[in-house]
Backbone bond lengths (Angstrom), bond angles and torsions (degrees), N, CA, C in turn:
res aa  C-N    CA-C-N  psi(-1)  N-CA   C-N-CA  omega(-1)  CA-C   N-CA-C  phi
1 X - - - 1.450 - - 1.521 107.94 -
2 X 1.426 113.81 157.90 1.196 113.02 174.39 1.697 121.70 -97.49
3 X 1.291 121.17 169.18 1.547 124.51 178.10 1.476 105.38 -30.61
4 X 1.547 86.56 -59.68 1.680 92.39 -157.10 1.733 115.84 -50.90
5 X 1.388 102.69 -46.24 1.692 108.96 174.44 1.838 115.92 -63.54
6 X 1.325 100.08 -16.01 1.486 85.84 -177.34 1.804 109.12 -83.64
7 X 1.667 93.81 177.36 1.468 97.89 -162.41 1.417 111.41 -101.09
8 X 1.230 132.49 165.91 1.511 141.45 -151.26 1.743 93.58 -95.82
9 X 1.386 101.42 120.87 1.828 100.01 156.51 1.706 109.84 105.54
10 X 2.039 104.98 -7.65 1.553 117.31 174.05 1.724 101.68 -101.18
11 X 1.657 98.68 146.50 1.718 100.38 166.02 1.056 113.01 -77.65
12 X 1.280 148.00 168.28 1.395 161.49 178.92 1.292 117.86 -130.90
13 X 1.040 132.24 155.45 1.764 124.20 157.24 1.585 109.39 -111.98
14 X 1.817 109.15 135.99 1.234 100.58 -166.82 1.695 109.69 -74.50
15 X 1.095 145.59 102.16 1.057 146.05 161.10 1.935 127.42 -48.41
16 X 0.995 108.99 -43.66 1.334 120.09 164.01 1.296 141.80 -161.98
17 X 1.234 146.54 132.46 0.817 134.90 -178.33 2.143 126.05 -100.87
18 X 1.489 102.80 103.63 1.566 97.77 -144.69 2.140 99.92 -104.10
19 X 1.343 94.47 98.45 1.391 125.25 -167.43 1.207 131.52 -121.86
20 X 1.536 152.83 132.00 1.823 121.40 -178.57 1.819 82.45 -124.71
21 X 1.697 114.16 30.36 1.359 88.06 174.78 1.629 88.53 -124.27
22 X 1.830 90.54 136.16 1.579 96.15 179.16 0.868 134.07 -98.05
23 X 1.660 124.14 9.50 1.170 143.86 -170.76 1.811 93.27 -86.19
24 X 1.364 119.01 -37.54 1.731 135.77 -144.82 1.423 58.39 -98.27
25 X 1.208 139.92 -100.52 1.690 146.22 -131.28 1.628 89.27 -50.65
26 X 1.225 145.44 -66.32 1.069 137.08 -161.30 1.741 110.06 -63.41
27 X 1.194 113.01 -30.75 1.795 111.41 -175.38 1.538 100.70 -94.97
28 X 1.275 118.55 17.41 1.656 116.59 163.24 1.255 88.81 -98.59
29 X 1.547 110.30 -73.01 1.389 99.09 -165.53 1.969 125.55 -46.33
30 X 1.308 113.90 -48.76 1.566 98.91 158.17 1.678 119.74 -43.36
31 X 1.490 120.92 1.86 1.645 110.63 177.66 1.716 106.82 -97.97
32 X 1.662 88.94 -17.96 1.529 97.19 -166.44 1.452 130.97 115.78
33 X 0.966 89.32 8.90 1.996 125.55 -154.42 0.972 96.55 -87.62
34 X 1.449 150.66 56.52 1.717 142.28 147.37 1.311 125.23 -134.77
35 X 1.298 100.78 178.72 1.933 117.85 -157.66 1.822 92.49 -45.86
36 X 1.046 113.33 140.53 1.600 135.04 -163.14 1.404 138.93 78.91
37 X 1.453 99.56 -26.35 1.648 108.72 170.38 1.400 130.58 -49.51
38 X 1.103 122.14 145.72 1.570 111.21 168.11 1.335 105.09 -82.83
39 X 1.276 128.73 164.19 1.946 151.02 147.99 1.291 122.65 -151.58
40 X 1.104 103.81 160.49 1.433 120.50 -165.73 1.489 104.96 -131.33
41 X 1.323 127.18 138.22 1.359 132.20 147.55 1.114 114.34 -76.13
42 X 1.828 124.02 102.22 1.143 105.87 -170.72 2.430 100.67 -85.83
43 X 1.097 105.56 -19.46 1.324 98.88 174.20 1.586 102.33 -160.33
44 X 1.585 108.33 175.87 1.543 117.29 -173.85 1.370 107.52 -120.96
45 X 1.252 130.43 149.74 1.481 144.25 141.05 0.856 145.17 -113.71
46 X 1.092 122.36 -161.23 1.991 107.29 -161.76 1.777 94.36 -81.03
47 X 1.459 127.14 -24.25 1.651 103.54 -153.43 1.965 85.77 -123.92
48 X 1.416 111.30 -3.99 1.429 107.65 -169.76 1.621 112.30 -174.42
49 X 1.061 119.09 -160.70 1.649 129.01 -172.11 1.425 106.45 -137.40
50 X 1.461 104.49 142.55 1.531 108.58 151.43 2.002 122.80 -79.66
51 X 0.814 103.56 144.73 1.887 104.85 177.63 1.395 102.23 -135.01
52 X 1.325 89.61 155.04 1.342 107.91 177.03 1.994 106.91 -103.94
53 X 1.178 117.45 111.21 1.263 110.00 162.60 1.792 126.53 -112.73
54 X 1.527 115.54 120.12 1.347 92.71 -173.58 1.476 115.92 72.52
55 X 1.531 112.49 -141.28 1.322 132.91 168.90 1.379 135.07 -86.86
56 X 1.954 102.62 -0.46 1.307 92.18 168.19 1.585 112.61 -140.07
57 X 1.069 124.13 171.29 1.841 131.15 166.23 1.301 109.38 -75.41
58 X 1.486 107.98 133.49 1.511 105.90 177.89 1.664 107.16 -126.95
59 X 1.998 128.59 151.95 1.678 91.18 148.77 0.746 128.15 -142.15
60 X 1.117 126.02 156.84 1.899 120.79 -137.37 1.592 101.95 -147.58
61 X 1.698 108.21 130.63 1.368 122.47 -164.38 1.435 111.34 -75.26
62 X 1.304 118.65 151.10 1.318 130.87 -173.96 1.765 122.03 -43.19
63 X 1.450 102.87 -20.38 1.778 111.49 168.60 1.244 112.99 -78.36
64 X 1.108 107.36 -17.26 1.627 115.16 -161.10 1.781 100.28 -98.48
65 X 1.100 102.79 -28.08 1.140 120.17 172.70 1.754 139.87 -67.55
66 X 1.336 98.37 -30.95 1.653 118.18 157.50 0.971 121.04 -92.67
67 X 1.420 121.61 -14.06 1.373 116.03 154.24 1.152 129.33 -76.63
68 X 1.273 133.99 -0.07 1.610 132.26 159.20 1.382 91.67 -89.81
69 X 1.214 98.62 153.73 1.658 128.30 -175.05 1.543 115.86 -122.01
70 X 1.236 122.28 73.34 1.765 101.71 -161.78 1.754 100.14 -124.14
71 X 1.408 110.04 -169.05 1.784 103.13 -136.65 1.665 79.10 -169.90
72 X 1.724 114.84 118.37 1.309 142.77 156.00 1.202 105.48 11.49
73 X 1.700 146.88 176.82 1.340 117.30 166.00 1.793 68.75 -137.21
């Protein structure tokens, strides 16, 4: 499933990140943002979500958002 479908307040493990832009793939990964990580949606808004990665809060728009791929932890 993707970010967007998952639910607010569960960890996840990032399973993938499904992108052909490498500029975006490389400035996730400086957030911490790849296949094994945990995240969290800590809340939703109208155009995107907050997450939790690691040590910090991030928020990231609804495109950005189906492109992570993550899976129950």
């Amino acid at each position: 499933m993707n970010l967007l479908l998952s639910q607010v307040g569960i960890e996840y493990i990032i399973k993938e990140i499904k992108t052909d832009d490498e500029e975006l793939e490389a400035f996730l990964f400086s957030l911490g943002c790849y296949s094994g990580e945990p995240i969290t949606v800590i809340s939703r808004r109208r155009g995107g979500c907050i997450v939790a990665i690691k040590d910090g809060r991030y928020s990231i728009d609804n495109q950005l958002a189906v492109a992570i791929t993550v899976e129950e932890k």
